[in-house]
Z-matrix of the N, CA and C atoms (Angstrom, degrees):
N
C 1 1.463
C 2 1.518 1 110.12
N 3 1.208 2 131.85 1 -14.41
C 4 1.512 3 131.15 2 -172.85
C 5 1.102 4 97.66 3 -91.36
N 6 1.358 5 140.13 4 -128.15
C 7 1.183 6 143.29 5 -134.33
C 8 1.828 7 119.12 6 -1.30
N 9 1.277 8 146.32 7 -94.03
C 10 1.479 9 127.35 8 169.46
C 11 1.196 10 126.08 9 -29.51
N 12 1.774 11 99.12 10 -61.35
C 13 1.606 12 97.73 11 169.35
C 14 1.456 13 135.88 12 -35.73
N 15 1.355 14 110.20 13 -47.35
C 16 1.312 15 140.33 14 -160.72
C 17 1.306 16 99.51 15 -50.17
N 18 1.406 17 101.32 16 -74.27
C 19 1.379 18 122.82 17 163.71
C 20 1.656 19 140.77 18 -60.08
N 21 1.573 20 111.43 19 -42.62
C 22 1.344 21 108.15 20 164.67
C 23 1.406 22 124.90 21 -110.44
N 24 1.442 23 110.63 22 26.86
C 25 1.348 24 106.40 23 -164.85
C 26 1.668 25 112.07 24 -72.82
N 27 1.311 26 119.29 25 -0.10
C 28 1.183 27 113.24 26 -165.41
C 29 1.633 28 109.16 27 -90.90
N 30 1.792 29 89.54 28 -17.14
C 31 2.100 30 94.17 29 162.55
C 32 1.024 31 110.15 30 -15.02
N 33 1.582 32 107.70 31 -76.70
C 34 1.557 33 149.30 32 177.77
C 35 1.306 34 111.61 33 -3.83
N 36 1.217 35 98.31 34 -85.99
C 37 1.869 36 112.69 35 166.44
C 38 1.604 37 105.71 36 -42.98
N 39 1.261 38 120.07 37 -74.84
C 40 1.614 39 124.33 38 -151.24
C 41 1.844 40 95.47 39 -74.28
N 42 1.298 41 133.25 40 1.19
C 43 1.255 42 128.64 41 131.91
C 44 1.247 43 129.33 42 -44.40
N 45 1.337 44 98.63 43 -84.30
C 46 1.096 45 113.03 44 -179.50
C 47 1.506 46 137.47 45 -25.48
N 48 2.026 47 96.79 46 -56.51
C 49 1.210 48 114.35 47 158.18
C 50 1.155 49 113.84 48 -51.85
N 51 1.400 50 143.27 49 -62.57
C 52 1.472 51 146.65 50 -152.04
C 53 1.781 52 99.37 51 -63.80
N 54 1.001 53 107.53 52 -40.75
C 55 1.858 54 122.49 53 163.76
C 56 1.172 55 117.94 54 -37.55
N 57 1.286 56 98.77 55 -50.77
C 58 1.982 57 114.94 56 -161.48
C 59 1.690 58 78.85 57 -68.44
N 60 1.153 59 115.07 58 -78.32
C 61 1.853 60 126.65 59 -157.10
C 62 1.282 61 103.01 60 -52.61
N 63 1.687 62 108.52 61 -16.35
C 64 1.931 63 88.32 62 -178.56
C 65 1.857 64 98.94 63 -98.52
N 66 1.113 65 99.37 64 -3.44
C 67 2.023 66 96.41 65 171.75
C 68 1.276 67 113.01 66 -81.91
N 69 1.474 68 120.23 67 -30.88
C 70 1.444 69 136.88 68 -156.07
C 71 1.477 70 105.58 69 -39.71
N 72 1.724 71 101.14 70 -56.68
C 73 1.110 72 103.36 71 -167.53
C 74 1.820 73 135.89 72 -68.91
N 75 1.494 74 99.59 73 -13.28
C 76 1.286 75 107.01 74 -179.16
C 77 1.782 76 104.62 75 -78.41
N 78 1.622 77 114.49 76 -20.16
C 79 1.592 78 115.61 77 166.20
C 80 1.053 79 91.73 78 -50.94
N 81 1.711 80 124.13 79 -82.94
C 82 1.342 81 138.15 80 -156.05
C 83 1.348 82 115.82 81 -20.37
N 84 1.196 83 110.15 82 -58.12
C 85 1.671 84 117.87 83 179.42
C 86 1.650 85 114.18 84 -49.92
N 87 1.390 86 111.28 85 -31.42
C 88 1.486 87 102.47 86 170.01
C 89 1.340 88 114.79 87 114.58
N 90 1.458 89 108.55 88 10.12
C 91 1.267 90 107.03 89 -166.64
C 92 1.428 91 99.21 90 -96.05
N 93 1.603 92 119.03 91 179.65
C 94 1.621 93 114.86 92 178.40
C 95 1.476 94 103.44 93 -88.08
N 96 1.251 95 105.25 94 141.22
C 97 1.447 96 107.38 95 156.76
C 98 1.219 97 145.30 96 -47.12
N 99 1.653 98 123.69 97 108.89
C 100 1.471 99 94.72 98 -177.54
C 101 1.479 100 113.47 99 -115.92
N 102 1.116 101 132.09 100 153.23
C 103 1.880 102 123.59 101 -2.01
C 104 1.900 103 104.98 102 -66.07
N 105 1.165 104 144.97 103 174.58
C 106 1.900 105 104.94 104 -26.69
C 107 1.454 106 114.42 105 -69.67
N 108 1.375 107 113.78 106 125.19
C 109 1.996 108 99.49 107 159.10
C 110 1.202 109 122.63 108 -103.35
N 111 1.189 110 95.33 109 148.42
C 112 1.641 111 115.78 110 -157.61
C 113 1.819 112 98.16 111 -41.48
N 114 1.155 113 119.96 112 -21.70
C 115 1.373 114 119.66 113 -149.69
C 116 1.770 115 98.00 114 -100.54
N 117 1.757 116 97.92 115 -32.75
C 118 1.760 117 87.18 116 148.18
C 119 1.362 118 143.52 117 -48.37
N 120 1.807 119 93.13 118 -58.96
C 121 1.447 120 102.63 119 176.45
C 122 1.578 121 144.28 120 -64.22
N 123 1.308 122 97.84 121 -35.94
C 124 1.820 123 141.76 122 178.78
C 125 1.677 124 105.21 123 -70.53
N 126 1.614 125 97.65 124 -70.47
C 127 1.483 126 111.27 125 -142.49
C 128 1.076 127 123.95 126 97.15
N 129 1.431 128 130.18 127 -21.50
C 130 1.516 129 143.54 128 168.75
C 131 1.682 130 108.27 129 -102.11
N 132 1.577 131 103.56 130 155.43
C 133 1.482 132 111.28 131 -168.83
C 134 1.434 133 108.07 132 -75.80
N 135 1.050 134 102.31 133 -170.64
C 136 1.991 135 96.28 134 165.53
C 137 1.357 136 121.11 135 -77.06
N 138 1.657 137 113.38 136 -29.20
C 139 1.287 138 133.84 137 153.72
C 140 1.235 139 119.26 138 -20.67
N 141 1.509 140 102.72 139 -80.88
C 142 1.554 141 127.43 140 -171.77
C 143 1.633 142 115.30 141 -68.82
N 144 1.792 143 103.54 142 -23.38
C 145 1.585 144 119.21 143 179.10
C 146 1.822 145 87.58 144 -59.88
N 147 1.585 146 108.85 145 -63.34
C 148 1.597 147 118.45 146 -147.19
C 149 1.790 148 106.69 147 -66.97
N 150 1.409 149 99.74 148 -21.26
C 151 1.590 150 100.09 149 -171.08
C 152 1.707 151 111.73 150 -81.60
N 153 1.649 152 111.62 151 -35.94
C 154 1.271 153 104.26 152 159.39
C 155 1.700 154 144.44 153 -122.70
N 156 1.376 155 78.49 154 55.54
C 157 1.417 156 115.90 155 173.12
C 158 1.460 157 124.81 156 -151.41
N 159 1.415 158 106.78 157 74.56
C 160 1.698 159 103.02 158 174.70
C 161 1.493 160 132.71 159 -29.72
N 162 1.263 161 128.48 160 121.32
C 163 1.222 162 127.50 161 -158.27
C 164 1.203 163 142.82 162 44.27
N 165 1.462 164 109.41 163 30.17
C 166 1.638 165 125.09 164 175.64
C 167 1.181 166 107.02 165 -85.15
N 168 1.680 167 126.52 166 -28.68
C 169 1.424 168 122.16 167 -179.22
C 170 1.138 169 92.40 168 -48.00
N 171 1.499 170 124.87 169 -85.15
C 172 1.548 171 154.13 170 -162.04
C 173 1.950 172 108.66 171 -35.65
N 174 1.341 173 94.38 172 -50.12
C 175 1.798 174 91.60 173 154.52
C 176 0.889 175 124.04 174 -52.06
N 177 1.610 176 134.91 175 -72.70
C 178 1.338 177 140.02 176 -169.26
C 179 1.537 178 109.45 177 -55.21
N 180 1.133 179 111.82 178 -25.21
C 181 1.632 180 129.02 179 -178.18
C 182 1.994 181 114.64 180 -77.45
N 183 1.237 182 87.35 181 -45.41
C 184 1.836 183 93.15 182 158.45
C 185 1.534 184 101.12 183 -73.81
N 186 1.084 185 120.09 184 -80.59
C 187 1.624 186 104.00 185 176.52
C 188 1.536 187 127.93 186 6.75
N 189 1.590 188 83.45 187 -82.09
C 190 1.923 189 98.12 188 -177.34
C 191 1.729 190 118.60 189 -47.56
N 192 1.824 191 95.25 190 -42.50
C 193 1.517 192 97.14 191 -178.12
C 194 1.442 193 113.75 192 -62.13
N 195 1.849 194 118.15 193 -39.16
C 196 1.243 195 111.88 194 160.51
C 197 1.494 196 157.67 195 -30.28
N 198 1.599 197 89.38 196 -37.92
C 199 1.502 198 138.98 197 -178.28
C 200 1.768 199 88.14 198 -74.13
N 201 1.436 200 108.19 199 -72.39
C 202 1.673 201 107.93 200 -162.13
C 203 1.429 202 91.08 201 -72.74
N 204 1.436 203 164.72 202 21.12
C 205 1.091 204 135.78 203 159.86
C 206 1.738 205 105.40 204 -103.29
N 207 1.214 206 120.11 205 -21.97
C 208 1.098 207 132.03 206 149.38
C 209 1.550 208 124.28 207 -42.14
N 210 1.387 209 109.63 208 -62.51
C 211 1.230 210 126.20 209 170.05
C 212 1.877 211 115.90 210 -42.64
N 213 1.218 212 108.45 211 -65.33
C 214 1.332 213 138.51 212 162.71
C 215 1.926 214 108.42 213 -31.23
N 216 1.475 215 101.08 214 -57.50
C 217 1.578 216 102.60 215 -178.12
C 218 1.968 217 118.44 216 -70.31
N 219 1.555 218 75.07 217 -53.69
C 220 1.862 219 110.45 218 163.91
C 221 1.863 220 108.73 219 -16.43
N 222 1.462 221 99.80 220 -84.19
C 223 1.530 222 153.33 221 167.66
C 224 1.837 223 104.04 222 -32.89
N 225 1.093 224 121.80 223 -69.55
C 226 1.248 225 139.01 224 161.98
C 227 1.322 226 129.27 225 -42.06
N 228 1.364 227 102.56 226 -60.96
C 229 1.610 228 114.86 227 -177.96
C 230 1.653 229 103.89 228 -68.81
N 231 1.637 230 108.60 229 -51.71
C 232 1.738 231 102.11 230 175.26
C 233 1.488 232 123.61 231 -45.90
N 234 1.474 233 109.55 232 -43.92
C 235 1.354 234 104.50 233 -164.86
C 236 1.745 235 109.99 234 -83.97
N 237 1.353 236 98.05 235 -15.36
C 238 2.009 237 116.75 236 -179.96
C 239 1.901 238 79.90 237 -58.01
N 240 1.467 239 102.12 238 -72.11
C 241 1.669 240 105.63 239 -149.80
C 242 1.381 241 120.48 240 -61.96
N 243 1.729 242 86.50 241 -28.46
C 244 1.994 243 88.70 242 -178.54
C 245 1.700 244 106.32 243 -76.90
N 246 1.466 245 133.46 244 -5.41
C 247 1.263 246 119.21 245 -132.58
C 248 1.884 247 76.14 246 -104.07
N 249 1.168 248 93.48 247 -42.02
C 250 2.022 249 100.33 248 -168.05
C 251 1.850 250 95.89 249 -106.91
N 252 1.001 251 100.68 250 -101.47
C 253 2.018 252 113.66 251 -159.39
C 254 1.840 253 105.19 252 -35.23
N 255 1.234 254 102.83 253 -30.07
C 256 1.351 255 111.31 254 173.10
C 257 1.583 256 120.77 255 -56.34
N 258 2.138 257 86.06 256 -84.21
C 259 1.606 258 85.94 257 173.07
C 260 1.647 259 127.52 258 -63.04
N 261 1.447 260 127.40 259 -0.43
C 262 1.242 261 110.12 260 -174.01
C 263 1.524 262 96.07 261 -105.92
N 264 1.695 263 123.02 262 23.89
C 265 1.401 264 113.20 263 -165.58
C 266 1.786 265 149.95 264 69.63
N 267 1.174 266 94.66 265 4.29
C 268 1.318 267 95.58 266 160.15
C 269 1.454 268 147.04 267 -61.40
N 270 1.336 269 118.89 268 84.29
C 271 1.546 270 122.94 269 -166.13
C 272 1.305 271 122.27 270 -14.93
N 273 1.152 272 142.27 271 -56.80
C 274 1.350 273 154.26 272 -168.95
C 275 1.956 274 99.04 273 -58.84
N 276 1.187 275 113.30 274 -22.91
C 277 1.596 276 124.54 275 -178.16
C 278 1.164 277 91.39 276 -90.57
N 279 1.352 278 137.57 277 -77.05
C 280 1.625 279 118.54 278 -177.41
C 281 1.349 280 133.87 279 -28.88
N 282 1.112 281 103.16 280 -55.98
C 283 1.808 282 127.10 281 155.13
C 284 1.405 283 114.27 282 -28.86
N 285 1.301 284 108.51 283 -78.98
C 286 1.613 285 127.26 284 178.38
C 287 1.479 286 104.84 285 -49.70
N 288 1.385 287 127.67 286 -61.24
C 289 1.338 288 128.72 287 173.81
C 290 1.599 289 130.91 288 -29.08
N 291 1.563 290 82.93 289 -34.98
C 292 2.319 291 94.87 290 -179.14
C 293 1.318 292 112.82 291 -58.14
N 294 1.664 293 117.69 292 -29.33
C 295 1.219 294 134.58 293 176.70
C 296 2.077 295 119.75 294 -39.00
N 297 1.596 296 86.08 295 -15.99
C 298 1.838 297 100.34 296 -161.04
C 299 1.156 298 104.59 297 -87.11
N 300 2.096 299 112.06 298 -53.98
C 301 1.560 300 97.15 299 170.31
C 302 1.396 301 113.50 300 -73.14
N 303 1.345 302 117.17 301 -23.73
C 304 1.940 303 97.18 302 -175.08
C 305 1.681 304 102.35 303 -59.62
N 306 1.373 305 111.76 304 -37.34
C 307 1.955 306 98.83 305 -177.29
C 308 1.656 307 106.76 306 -60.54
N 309 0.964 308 111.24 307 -39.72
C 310 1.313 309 113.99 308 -162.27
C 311 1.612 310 110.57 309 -77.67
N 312 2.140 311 105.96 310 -24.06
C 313 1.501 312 73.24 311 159.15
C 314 1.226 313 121.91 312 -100.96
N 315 1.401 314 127.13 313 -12.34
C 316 1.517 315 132.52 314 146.88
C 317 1.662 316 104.10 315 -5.88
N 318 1.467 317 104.59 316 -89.95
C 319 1.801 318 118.75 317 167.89
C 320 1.375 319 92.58 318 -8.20
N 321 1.593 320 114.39 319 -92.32
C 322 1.264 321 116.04 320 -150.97
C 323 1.498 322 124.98 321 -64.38
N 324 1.499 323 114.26 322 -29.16
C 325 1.433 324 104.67 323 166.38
C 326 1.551 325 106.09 324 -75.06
N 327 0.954 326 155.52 325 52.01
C 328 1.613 327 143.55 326 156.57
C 329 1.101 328 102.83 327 -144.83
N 330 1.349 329 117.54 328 -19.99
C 331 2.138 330 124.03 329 162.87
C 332 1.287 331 101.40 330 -50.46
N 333 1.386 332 142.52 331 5.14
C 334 1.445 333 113.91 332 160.96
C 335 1.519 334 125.18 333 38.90
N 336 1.932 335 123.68 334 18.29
C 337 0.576 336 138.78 335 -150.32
C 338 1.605 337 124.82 336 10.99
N 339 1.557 338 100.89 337 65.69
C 340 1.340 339 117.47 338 169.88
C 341 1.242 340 116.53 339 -79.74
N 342 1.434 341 132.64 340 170.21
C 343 1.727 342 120.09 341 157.97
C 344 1.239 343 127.44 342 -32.44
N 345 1.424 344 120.50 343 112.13
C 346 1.525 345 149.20 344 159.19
C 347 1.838 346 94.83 345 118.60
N 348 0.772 347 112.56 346 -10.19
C 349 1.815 348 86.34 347 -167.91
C 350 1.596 349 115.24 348 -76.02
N 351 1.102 350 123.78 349 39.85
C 352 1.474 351 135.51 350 126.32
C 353 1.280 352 128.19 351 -75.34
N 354 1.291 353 119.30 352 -47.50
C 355 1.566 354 138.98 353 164.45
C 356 1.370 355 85.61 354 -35.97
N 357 1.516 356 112.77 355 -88.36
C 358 2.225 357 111.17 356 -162.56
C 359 1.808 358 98.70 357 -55.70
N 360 0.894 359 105.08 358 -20.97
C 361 1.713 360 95.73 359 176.90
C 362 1.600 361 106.73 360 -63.95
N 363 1.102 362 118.79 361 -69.04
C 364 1.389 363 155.29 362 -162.55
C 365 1.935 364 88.55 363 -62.08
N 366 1.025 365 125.01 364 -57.86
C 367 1.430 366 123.27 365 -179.68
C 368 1.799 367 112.00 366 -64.47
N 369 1.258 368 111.46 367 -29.78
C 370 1.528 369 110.28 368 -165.09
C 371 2.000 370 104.15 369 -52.15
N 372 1.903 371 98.59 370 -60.17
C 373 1.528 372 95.40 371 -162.42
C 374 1.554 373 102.65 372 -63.17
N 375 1.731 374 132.44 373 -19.52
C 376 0.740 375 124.77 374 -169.75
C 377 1.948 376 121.53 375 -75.16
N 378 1.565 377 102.44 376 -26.96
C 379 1.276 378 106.75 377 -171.88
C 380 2.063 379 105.03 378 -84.28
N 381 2.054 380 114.40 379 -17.01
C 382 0.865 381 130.43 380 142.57
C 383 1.065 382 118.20 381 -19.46
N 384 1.778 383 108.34 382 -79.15
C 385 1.522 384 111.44 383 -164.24
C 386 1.347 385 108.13 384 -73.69
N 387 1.755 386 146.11 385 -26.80
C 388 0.852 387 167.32 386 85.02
C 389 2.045 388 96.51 387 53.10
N 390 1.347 389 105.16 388 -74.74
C 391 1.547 390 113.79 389 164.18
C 392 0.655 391 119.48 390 -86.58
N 393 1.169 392 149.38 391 4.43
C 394 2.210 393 128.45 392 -159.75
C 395 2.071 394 76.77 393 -121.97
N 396 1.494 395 119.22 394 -40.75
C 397 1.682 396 92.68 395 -178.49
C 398 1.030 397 115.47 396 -76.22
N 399 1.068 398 152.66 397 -23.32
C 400 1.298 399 136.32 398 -172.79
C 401 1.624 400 121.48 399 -97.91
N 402 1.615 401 107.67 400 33.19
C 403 1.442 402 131.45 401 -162.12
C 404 1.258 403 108.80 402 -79.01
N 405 1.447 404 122.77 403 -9.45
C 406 1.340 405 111.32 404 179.99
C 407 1.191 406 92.92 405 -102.73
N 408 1.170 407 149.23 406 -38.52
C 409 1.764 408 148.98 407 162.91
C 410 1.231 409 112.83 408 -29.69
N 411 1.319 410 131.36 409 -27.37
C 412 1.265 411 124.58 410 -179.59
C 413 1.437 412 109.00 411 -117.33
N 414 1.579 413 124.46 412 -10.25
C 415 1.380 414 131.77 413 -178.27
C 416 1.256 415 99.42 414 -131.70
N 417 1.236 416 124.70 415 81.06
C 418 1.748 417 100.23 416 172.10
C 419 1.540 418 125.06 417 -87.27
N 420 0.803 419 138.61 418 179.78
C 421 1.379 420 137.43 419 -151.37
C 422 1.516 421 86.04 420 -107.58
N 423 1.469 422 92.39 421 142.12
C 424 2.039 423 104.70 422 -176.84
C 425 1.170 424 115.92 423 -91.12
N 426 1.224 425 98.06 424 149.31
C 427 1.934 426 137.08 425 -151.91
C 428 1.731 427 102.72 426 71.28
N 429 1.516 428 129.88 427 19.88
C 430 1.159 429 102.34 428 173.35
C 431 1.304 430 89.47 429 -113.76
N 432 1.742 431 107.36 430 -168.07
C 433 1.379 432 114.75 431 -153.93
C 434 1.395 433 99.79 432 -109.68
N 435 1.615 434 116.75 433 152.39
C 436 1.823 435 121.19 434 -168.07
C 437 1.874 436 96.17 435 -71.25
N 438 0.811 437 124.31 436 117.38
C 439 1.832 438 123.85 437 153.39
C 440 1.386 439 106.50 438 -26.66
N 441 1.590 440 105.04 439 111.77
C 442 1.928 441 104.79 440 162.73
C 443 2.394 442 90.65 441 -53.40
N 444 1.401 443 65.27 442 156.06
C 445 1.700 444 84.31 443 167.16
C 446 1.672 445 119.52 444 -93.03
């Protein structure tokens, strides 16, 4: 598992992130996320949600923007941390990094295996291997010497 990883695993992350910030914006707009759509959960469209339910559009619509400002911070901060403190090894970035598969399996246990939750499936062992190779870079074994970056 080391060798690419070892070395480029921090792609991984600063993907990922760059991903999050390029979805952000379709939250922003206010729309619902899909998966879940309303038309999964309901049986009715968002249409039919908003017409008999006064101001549920406008909820679900704060929602989403919630979602994309999240996304936006989310998105940002990964690709900030993986791009430098990450790849040159700084402990406190390894740490911070674990944060990616726990969201992602978060994601996937509440995907109700709706649309994409293979994707967060499929990403978890990868953002795994992502940390566990490059484990001596951030822990090296004592009396030896830290890896220049």
């Amino acid at each position: 598992m080391g060798g690419w990883f070892e070395k480029h695993g921090w792609w991984i992350f600063f993907l990922l992130g760059v991903g999050t910030l390029l979805a952000a914006p379709i939250q922003l707009q206010g729309r619902p996320p899909e998966p879940p759509s309303p038309e999964g959960m309901t049986g009715l469209s968002l249409g039919e949600i908003g017409e008999r339910v006064p101001g549920m559009s406008q909820f679900i619509g704060s929602i989403s923007r919630q979602l994309g400002n999240f996304m936006l911070t989310a998105g940002a901060l990964m690709a900030a941390i993986a791009a430098k403190p990450f790849r040159t090894g700084e402990r406190w970035a390894w740490w911070a990094m674990w944060t990616v598969p726990l969201l992602l399996l978060i994601q996937f246990i509440n995907s109700n295996f709706g649309n994409g939750w293979w994707a967060d499936l499929g990403l978890i062992p990868l953002a795994v291997a992502a940390l566990v190779a490059p484990f001596r870079k951030f822990f090296p074994k004592r009396g030896s010497a830290v890896p220049a970056p």
